[in-house]
C-alpha positions as CSV (number, residue, x, y, z in Angstrom):
1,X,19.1,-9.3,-0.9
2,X,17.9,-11.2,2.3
3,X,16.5,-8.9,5.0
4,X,14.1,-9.2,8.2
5,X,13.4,-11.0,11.0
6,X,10.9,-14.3,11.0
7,X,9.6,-16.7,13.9
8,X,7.7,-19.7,12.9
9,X,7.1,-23.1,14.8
10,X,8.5,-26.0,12.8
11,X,5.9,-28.8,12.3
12,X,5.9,-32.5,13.5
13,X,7.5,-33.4,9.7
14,X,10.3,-31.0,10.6
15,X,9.2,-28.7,8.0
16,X,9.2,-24.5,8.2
17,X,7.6,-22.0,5.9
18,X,10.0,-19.8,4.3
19,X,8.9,-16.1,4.5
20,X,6.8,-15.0,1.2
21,X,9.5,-12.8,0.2
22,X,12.0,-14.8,0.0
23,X,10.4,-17.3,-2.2
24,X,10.9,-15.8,-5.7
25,X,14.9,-15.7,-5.0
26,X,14.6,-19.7,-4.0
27,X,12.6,-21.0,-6.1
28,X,15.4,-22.9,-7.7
29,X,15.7,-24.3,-4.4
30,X,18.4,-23.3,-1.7
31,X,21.7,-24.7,0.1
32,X,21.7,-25.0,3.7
33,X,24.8,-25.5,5.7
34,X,26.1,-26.0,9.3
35,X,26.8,-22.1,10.1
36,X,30.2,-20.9,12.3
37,X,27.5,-19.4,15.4
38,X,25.9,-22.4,15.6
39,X,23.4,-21.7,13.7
40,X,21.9,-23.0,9.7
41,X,23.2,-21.0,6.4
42,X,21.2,-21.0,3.4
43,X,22.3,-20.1,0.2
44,X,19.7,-19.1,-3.0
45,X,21.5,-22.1,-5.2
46,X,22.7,-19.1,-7.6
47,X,24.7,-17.8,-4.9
48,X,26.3,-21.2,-4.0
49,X,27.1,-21.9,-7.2
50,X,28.8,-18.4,-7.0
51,X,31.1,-19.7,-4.0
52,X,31.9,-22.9,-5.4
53,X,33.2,-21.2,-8.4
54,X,34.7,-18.8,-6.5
55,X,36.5,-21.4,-4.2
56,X,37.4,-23.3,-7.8
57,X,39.4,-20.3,-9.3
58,X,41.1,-18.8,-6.3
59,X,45.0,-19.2,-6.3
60,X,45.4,-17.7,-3.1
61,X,44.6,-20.8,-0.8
62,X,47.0,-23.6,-0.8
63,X,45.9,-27.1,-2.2
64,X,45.3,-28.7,1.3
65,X,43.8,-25.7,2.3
66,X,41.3,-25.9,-0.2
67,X,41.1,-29.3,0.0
68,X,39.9,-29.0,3.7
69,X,37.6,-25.8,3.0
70,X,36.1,-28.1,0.5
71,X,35.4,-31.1,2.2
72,X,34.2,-28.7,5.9
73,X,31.8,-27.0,3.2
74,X,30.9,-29.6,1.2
75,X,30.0,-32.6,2.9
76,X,27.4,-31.0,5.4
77,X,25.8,-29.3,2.8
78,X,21.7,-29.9,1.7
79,X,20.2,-29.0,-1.6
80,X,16.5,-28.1,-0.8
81,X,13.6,-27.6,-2.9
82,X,10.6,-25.4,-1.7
83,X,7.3,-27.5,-1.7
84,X,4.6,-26.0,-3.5
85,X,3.2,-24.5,-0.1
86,X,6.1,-22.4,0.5
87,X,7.8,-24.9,3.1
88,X,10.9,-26.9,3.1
89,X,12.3,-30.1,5.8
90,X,15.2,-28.8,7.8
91,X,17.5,-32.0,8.3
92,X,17.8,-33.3,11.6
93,X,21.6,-33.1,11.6
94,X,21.2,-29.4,10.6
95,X,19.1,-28.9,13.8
96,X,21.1,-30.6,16.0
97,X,23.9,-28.6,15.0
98,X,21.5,-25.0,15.7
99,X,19.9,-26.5,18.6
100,X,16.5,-26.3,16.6
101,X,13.7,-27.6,18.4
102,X,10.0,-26.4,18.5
103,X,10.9,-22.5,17.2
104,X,13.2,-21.2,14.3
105,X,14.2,-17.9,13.9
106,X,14.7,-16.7,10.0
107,X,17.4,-14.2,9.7
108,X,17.9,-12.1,6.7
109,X,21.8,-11.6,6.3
110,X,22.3,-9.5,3.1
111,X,23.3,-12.5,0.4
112,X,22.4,-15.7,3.0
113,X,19.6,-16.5,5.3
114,X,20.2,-17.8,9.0
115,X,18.0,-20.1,11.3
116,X,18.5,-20.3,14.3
117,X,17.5,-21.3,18.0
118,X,15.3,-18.4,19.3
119,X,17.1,-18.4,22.2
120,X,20.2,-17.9,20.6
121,X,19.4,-15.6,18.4
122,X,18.0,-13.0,20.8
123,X,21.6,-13.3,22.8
124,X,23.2,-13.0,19.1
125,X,21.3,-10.1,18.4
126,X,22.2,-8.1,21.4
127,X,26.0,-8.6,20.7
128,X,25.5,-8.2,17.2
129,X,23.9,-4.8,17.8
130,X,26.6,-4.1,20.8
131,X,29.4,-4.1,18.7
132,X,27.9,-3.0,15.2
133,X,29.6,0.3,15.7
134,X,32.8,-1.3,16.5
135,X,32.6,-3.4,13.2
136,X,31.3,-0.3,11.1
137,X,34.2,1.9,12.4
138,X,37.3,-1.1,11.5
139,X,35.4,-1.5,7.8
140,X,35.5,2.0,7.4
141,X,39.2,2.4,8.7
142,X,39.8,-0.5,5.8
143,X,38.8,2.1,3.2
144,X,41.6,4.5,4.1
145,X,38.9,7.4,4.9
């Protein structure tokens, strides 16, 4: 499980450290991918392995579906390996996509990490946090409580 907030600066090699506790859960390295907020997902490789096998067996999406999911999920995806001082190289198409410049933000999200645009982040947090109760309340309502 991914939790916490990080800030680092990213170096003039386009490299970040990852925080210390996250290390031991990518040391087999990690899968980073365009994420929907404008923003980089990275999975532990275990985890994306998880999805893809996931995505492999599931009969409920039609072939062309799939087929799109695949190639959207696929294609823009990065295999990384943490260097042996804790770092890894954010592509450059990866930070165009979260606006990354000078300053990350490293987002625990449960099973993923995020990076993102400082900027962006603190706006995502405040309507994160605004409408928390409005997501915990429809999850709950899904339980049939």
């Amino acid at each position: 499980m991914f939790f916490g907030e990080f800030g680092y600066r990213i170096d003039e090699k386009g490299r970040i450290p990852l925080p210390p506790r996250f290390r031991a859960q990518l040391k087999d390295g990690l899968v980073l991918t365009p994420g929907v907020e404008n923003c980089i997902t990275a999975y532990a490789l275990s985890e994306w392995t998880r999805i893809a096998e996931s995505l492999n067996s599931s009969s409920s999406v039609t072939s062309s579906k799939l087929r799109q999911l695949n190639r959207a999920m696929f294609s823009s995806a990065f295999h990384i390996n943490i260097d042996g001082q804790g770092r890894i190289s954010l592509p450059v198409q990866l930070r165009e996509h979260a606006a990354i410049n000078e300053e990350v933000v490293i987002v625990g999200a449960n099973n993923y990490i995020e990076f993102w645009n400082r900027e962006a982040w603190e706006n995502e947090k405040v309507i994160s946090r605004e409408q928390m109760w409005q997501i915990v309340e429809s999850l709950e309502g899904n339980k049939g409580t």
